[in-house]
PDB file of N, CA, C, O and CB in Angstrom:
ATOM      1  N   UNK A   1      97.897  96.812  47.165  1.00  0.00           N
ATOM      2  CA  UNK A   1      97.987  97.980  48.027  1.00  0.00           C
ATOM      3  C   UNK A   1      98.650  97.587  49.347  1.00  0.00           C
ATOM      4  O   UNK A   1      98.260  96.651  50.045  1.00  0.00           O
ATOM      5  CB  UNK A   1      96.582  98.592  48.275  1.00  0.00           C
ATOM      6  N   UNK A   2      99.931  98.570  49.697  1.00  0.00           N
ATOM      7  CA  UNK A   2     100.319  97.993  50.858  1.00  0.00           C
ATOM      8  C   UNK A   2      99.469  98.132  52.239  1.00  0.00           C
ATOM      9  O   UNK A   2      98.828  99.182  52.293  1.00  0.00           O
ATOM     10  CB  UNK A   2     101.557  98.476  51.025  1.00  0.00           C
ATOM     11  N   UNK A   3      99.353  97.344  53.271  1.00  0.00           N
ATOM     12  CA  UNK A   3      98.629  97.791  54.314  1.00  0.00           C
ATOM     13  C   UNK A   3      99.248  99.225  54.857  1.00  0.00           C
ATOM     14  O   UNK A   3     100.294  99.795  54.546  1.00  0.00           O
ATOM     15  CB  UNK A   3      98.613  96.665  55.379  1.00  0.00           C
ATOM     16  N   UNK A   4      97.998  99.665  55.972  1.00  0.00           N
ATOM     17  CA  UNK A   4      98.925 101.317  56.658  1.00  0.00           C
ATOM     18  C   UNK A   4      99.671 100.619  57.535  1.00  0.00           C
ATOM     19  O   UNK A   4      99.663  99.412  57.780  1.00  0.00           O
ATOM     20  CB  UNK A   4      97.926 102.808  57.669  1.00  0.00           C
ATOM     21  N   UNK A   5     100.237 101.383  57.929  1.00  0.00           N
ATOM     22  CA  UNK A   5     101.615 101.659  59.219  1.00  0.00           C
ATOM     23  C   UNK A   5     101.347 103.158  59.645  1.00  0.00           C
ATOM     24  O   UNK A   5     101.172 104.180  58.980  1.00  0.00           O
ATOM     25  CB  UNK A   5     103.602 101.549  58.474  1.00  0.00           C
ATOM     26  N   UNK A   6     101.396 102.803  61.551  1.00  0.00           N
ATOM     27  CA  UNK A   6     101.163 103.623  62.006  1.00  0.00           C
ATOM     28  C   UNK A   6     102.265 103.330  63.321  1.00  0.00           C
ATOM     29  O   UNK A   6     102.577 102.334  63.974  1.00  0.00           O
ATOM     30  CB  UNK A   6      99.728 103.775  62.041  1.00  0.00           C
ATOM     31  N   UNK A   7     102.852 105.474  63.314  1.00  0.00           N
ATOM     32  CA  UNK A   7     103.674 104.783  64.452  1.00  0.00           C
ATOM     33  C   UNK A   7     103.144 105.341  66.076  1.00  0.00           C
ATOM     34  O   UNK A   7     102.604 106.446  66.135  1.00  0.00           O
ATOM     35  CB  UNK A   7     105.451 105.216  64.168  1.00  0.00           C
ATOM     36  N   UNK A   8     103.276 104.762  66.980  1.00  0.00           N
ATOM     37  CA  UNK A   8     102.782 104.875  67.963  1.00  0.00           C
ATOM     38  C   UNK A   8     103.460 104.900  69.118  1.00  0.00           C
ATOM     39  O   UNK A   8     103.928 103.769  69.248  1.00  0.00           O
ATOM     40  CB  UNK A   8     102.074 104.204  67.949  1.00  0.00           C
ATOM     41  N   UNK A   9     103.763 105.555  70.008  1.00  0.00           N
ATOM     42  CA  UNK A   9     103.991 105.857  71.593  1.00  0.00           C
ATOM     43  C   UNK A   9     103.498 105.070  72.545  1.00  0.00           C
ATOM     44  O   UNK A   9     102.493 105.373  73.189  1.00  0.00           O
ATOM     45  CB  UNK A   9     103.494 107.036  71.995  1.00  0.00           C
ATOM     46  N   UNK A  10     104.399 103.615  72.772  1.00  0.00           N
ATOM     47  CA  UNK A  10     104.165 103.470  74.005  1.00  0.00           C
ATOM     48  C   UNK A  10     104.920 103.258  75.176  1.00  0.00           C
ATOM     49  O   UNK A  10     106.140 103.207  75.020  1.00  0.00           O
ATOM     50  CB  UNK A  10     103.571 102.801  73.979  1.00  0.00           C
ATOM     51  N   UNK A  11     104.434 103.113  76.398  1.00  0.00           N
ATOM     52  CA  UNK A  11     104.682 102.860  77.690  1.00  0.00           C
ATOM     53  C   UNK A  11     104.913 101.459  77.514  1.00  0.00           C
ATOM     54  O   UNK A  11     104.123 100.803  76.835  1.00  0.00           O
ATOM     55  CB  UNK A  11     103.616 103.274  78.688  1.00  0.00           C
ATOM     56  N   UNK A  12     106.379 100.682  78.303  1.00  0.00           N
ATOM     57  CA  UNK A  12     106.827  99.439  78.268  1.00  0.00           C
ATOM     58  C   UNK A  12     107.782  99.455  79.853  1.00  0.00           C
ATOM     59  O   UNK A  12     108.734 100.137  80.232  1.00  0.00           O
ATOM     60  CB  UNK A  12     107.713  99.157  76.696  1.00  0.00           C
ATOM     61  N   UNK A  13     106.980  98.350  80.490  1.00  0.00           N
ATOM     62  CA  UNK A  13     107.996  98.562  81.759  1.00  0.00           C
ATOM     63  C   UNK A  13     109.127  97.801  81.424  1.00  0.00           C
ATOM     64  O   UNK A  13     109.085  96.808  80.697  1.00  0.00           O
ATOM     65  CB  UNK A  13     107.440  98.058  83.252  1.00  0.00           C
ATOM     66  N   UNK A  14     110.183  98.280  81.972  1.00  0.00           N
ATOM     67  CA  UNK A  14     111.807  97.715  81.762  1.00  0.00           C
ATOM     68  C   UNK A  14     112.475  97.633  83.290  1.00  0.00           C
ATOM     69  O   UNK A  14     112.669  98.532  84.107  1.00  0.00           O
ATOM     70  CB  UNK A  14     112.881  98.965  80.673  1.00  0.00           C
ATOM     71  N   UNK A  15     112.676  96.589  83.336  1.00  0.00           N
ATOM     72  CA  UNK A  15     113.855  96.259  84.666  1.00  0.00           C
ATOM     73  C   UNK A  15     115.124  96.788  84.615  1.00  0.00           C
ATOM     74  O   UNK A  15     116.057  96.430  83.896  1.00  0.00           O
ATOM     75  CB  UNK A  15     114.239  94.768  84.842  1.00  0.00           C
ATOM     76  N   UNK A  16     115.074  98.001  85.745  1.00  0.00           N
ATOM     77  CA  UNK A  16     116.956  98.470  85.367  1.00  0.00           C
ATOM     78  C   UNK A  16     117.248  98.215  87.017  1.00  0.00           C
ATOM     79  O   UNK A  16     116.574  98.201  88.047  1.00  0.00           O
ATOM     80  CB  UNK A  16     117.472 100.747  84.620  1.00  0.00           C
ATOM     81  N   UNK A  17     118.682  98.019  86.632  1.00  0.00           N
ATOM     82  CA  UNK A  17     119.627  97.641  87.892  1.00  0.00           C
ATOM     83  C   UNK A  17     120.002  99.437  88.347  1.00  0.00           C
ATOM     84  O   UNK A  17     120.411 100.329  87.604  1.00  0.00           O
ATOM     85  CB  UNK A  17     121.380  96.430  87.290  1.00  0.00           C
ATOM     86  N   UNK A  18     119.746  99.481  89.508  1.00  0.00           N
ATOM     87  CA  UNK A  18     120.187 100.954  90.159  1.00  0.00           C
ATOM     88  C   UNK A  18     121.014 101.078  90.728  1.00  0.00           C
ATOM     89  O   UNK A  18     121.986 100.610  90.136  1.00  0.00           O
ATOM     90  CB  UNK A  18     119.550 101.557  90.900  1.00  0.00           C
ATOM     91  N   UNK A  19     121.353 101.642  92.016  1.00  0.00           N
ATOM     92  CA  UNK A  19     122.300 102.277  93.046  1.00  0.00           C
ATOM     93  C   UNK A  19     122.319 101.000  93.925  1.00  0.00           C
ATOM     94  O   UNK A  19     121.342 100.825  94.655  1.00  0.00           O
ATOM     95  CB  UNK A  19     121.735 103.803  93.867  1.00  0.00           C
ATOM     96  N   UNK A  20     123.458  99.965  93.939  1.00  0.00           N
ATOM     97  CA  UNK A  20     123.801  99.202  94.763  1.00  0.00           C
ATOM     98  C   UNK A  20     123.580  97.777  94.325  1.00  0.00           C
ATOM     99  O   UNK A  20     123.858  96.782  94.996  1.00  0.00           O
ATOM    100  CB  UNK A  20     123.237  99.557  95.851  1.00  0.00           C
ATOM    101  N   UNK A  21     122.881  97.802  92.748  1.00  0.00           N
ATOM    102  CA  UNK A  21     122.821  96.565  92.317  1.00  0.00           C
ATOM    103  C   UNK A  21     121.320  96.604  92.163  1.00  0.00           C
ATOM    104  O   UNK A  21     120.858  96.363  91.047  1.00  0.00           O
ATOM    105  CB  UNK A  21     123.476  95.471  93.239  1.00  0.00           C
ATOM    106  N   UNK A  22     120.499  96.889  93.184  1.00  0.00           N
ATOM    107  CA  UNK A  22     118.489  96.976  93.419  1.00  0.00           C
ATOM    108  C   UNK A  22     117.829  96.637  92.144  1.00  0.00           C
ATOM    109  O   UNK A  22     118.822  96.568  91.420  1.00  0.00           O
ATOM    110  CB  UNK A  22     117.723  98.791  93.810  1.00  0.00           C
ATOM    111  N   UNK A  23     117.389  96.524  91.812  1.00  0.00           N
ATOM    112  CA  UNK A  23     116.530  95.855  90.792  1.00  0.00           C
ATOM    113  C   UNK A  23     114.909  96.639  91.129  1.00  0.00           C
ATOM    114  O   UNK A  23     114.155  96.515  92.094  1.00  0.00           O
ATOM    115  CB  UNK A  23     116.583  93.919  91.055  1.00  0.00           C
ATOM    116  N   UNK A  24     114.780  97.635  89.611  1.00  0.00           N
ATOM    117  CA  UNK A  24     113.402  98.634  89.805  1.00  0.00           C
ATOM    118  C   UNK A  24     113.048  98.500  88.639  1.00  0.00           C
ATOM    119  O   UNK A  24     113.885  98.547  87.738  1.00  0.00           O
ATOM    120  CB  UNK A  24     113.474 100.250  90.232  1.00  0.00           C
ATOM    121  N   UNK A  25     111.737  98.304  88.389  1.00  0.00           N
ATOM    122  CA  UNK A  25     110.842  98.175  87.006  1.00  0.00           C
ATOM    123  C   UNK A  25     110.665  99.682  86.995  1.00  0.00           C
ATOM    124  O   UNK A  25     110.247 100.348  87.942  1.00  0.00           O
ATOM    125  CB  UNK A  25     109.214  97.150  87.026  1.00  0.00           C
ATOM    126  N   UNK A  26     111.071 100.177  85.695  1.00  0.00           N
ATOM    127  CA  UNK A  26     110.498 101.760  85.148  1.00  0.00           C
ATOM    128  C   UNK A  26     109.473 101.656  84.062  1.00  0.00           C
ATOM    129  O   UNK A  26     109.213 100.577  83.529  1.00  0.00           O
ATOM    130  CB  UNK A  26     111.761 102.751  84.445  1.00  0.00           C
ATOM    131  N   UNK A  27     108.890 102.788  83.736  1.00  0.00           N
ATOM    132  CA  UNK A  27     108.190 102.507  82.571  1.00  0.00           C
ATOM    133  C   UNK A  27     108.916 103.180  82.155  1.00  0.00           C
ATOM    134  O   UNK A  27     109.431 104.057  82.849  1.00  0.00           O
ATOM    135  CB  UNK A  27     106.875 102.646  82.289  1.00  0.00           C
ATOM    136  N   UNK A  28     109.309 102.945  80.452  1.00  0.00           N
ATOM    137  CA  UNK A  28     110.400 103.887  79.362  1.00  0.00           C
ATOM    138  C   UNK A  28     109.331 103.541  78.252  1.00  0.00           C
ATOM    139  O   UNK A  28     108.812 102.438  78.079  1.00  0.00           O
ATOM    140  CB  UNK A  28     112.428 103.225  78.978  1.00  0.00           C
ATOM    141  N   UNK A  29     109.040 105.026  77.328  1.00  0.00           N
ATOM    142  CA  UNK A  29     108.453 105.336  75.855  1.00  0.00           C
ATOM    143  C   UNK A  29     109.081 104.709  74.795  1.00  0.00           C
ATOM    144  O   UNK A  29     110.173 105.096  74.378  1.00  0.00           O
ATOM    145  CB  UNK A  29     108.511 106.753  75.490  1.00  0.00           C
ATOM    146  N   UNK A  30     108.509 103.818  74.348  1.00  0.00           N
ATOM    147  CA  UNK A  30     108.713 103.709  73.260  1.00  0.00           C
ATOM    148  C   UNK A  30     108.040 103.547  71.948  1.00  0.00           C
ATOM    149  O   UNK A  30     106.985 102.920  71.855  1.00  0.00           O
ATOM    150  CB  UNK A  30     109.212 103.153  73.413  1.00  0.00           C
ATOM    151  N   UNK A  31     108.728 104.192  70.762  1.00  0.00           N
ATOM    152  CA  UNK A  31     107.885 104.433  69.574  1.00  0.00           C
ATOM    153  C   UNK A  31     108.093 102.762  68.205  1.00  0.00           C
ATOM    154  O   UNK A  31     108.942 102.322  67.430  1.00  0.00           O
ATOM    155  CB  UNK A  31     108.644 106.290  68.847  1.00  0.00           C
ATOM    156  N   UNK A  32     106.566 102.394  68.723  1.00  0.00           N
ATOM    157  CA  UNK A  32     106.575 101.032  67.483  1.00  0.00           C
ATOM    158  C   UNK A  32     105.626 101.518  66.659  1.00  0.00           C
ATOM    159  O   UNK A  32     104.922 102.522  66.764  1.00  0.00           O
ATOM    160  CB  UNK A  32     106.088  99.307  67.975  1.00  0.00           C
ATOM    161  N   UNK A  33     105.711 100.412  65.550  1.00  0.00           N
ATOM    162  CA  UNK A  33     104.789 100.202  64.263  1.00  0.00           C
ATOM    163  C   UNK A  33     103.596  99.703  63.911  1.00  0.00           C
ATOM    164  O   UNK A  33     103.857  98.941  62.980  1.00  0.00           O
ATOM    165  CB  UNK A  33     105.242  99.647  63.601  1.00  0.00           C
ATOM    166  N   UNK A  34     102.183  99.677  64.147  1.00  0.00           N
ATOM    167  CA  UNK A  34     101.151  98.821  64.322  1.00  0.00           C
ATOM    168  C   UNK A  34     100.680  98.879  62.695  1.00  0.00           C
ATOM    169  O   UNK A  34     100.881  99.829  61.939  1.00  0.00           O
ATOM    170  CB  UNK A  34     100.014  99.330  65.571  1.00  0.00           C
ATOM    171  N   UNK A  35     100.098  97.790  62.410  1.00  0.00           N
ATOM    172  CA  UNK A  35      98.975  97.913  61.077  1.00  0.00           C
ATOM    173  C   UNK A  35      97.326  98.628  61.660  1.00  0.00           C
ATOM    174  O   UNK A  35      96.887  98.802  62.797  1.00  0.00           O
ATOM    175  CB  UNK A  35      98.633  95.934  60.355  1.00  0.00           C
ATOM    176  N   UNK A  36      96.780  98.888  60.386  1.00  0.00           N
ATOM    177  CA  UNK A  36      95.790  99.626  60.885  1.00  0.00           C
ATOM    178  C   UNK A  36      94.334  98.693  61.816  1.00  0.00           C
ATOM    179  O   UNK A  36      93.224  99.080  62.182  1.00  0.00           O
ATOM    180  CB  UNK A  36      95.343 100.436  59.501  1.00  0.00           C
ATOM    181  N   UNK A  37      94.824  97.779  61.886  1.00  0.00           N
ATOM    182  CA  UNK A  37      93.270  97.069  62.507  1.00  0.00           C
ATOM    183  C   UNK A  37      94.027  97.142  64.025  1.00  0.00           C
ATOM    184  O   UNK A  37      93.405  97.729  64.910  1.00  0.00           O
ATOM    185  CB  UNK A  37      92.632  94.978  61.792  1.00  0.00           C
ATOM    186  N   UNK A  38      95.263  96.601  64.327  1.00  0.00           N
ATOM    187  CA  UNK A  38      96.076  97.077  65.954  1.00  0.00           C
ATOM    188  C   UNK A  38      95.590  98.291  66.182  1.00  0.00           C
ATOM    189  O   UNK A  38      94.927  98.535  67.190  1.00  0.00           O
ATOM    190  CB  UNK A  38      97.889  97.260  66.044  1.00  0.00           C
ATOM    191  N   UNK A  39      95.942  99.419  65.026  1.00  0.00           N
ATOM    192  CA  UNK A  39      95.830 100.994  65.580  1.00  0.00           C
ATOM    193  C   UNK A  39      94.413 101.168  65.777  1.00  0.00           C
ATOM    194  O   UNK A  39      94.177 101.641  66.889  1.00  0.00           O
ATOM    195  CB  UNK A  39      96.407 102.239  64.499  1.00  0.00           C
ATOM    196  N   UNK A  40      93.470 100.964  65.132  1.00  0.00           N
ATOM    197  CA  UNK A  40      91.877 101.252  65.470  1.00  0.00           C
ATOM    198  C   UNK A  40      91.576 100.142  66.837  1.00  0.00           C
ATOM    199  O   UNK A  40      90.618 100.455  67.543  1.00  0.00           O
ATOM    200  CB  UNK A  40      90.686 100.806  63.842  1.00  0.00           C
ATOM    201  N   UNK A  41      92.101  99.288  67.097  1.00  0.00           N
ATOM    202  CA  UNK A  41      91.510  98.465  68.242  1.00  0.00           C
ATOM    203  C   UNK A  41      92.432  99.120  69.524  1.00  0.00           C
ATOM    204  O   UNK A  41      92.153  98.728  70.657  1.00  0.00           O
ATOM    205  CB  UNK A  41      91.728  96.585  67.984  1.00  0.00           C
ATOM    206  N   UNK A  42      93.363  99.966  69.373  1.00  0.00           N
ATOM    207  CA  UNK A  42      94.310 100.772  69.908  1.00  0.00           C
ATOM    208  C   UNK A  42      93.671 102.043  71.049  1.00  0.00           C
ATOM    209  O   UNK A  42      93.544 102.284  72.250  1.00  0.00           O
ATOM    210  CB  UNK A  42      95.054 101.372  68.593  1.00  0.00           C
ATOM    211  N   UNK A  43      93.388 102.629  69.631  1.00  0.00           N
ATOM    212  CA  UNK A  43      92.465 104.058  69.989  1.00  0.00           C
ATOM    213  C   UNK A  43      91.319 103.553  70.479  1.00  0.00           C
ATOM    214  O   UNK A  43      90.681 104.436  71.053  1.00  0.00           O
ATOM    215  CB  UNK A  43      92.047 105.119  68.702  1.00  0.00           C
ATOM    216  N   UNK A  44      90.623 102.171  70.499  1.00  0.00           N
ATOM    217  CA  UNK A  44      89.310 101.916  71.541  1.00  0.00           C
ATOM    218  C   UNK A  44      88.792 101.917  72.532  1.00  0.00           C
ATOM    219  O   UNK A  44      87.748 102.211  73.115  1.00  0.00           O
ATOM    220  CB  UNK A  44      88.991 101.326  71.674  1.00  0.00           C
ATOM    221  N   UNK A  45      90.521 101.191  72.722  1.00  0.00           N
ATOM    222  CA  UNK A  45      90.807 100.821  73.924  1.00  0.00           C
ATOM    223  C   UNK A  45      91.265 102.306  74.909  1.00  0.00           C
ATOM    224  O   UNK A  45      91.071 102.285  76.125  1.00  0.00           O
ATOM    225  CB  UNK A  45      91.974  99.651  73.727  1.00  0.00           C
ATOM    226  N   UNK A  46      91.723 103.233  74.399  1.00  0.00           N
ATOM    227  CA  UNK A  46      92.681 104.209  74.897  1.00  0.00           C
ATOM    228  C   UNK A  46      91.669 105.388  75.543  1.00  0.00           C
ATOM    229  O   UNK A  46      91.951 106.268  76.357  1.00  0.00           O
ATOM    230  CB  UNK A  46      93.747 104.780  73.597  1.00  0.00           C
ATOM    231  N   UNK A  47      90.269 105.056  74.824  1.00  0.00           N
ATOM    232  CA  UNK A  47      89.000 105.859  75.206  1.00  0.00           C
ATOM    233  C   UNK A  47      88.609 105.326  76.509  1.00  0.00           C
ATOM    234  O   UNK A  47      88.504 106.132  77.434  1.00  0.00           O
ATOM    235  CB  UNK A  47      87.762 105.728  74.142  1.00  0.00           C
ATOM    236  N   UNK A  48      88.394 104.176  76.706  1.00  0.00           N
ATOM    237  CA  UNK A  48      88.307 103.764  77.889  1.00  0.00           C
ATOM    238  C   UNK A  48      88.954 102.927  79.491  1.00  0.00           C
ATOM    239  O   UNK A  48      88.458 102.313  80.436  1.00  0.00           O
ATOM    240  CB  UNK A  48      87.716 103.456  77.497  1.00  0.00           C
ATOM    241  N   UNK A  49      90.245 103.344  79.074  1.00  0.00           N
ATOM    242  CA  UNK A  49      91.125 102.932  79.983  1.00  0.00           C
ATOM    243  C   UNK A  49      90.995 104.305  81.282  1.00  0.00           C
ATOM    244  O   UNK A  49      90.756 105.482  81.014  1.00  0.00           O
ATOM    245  CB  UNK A  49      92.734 102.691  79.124  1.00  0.00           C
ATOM    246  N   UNK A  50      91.179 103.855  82.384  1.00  0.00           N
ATOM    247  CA  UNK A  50      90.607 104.622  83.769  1.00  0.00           C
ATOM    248  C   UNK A  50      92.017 105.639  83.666  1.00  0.00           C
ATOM    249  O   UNK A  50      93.105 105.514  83.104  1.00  0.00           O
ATOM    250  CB  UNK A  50      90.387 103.404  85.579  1.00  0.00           C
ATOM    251  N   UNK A  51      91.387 106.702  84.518  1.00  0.00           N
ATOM    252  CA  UNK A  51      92.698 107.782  84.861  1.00  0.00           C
ATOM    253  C   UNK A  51      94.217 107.219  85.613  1.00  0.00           C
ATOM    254  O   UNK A  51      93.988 106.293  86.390  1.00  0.00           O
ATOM    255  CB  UNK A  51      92.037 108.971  86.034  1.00  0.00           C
ATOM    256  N   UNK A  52      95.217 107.477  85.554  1.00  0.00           N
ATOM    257  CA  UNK A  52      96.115 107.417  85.988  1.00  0.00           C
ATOM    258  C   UNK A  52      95.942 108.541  87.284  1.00  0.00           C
ATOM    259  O   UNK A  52      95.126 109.440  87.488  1.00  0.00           O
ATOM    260  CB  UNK A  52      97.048 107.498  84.952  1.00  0.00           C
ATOM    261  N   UNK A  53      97.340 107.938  88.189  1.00  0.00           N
ATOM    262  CA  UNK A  53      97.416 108.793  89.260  1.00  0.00           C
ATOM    263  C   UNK A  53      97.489 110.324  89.205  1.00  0.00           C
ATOM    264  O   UNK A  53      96.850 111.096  89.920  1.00  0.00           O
ATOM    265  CB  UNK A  53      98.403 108.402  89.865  1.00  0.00           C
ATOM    266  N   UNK A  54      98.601 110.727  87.989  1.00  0.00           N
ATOM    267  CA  UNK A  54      98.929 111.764  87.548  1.00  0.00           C
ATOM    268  C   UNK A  54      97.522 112.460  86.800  1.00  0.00           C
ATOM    269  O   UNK A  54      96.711 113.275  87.239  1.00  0.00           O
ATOM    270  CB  UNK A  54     100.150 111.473  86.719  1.00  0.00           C
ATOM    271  N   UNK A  55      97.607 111.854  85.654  1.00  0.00           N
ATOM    272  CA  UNK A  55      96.620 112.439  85.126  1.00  0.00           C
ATOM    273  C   UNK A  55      95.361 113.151  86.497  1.00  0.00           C
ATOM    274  O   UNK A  55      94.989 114.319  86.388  1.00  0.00           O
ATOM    275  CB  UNK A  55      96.053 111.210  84.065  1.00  0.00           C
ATOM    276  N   UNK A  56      94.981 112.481  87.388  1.00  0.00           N
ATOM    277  CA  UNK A  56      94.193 112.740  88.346  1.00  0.00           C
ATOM    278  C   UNK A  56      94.239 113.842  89.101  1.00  0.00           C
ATOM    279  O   UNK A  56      93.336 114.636  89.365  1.00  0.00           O
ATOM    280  CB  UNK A  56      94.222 111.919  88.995  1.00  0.00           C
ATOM    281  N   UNK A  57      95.614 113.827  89.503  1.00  0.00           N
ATOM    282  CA  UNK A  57      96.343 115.066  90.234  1.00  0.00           C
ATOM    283  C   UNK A  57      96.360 116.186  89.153  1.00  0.00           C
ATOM    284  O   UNK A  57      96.234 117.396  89.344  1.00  0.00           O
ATOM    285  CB  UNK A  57      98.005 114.699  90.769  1.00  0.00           C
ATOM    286  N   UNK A  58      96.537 115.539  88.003  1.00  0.00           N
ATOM    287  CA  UNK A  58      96.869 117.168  87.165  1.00  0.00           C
ATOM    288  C   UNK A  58      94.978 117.569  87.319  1.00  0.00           C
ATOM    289  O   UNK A  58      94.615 118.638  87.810  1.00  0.00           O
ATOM    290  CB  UNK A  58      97.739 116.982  84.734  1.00  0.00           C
ATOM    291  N   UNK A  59      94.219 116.768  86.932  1.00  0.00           N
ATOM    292  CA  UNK A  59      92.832 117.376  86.642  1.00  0.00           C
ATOM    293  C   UNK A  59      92.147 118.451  88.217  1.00  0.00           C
ATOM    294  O   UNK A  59      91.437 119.443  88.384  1.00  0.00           O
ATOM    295  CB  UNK A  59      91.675 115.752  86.250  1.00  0.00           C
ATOM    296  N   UNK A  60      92.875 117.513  89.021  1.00  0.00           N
ATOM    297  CA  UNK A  60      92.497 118.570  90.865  1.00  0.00           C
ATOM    298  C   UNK A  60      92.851 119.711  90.436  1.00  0.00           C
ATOM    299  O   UNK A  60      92.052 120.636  90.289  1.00  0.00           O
ATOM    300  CB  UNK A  60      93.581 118.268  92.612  1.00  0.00           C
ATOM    301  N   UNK A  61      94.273 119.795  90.147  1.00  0.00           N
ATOM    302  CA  UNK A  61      94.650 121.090  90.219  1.00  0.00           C
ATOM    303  C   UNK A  61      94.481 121.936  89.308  1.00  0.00           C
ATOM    304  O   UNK A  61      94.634 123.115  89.625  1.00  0.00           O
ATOM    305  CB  UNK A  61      95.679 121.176  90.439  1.00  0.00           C
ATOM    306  N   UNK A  62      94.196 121.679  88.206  1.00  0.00           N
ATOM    307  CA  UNK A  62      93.022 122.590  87.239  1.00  0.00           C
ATOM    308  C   UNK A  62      91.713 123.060  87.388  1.00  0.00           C
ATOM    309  O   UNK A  62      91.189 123.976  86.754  1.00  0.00           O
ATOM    310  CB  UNK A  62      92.720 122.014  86.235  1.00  0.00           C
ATOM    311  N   UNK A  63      90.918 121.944  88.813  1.00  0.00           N
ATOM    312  CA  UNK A  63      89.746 122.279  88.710  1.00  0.00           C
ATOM    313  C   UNK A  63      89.893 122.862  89.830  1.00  0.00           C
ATOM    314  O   UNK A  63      89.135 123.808  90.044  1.00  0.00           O
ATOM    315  CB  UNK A  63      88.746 121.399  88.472  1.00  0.00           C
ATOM    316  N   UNK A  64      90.710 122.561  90.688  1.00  0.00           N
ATOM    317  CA  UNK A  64      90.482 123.622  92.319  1.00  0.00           C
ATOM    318  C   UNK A  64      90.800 125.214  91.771  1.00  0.00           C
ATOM    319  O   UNK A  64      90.174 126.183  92.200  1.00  0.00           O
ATOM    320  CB  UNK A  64      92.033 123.134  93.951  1.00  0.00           C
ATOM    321  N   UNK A  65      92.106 125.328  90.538  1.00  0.00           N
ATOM    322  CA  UNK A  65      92.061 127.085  90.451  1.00  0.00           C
ATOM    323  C   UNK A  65      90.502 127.119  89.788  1.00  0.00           C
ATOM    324  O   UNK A  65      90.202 128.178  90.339  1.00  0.00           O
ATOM    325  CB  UNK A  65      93.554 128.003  89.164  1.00  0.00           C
ATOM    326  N   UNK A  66      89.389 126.801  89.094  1.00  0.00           N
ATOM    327  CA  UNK A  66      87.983 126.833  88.736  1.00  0.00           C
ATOM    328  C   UNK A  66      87.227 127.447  89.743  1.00  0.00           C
ATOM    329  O   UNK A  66      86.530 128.446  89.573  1.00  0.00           O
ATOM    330  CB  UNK A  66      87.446 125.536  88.478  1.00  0.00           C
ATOM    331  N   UNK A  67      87.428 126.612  91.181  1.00  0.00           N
ATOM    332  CA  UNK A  67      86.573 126.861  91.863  1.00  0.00           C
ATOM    333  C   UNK A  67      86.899 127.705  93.328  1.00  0.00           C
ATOM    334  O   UNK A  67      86.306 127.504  94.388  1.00  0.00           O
ATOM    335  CB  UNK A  67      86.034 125.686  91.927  1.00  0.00           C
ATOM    336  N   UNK A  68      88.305 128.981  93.041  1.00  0.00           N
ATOM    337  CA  UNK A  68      88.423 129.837  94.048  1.00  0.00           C
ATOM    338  C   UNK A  68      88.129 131.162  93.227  1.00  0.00           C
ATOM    339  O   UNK A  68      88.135 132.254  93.795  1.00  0.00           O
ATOM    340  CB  UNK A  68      89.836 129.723  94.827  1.00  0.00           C
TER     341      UNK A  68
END
């Protein structure tokens, strides 16, 4: 039986050269292949990783229209 394959979305920072030569780490998406014991230790991890900045800001501003 072959093992699963699962494909997955991630965040990978990449060094790009900008406006004048500058040198800026971005994060760029990209979609790889995990087997299934990566993907379940994946999703474990993904439950408990802390909020992002964004994510944070988006949740304010969902909960401040809640509470006018």
């Amino acid at each position: 039986m072959k093992p699963m394959k699962h494909k997955v979305k991630v965040q990978v920072p990449v060094e790009k050269r900008g406006l004048l030569g500058l040198k800026k780490t971005v994060m760029e998406t990209r979609t790889i292949e995990v087997d299934d014991k990566t993907y379940k230790k994946m999703k474990k991890e993904q439950k408990n990783r802390p909020y992002s900045i964004e994510e944070m800001m988006l949740y304010d501003e969902i909960f401040d229209e809640w509470d006018s």
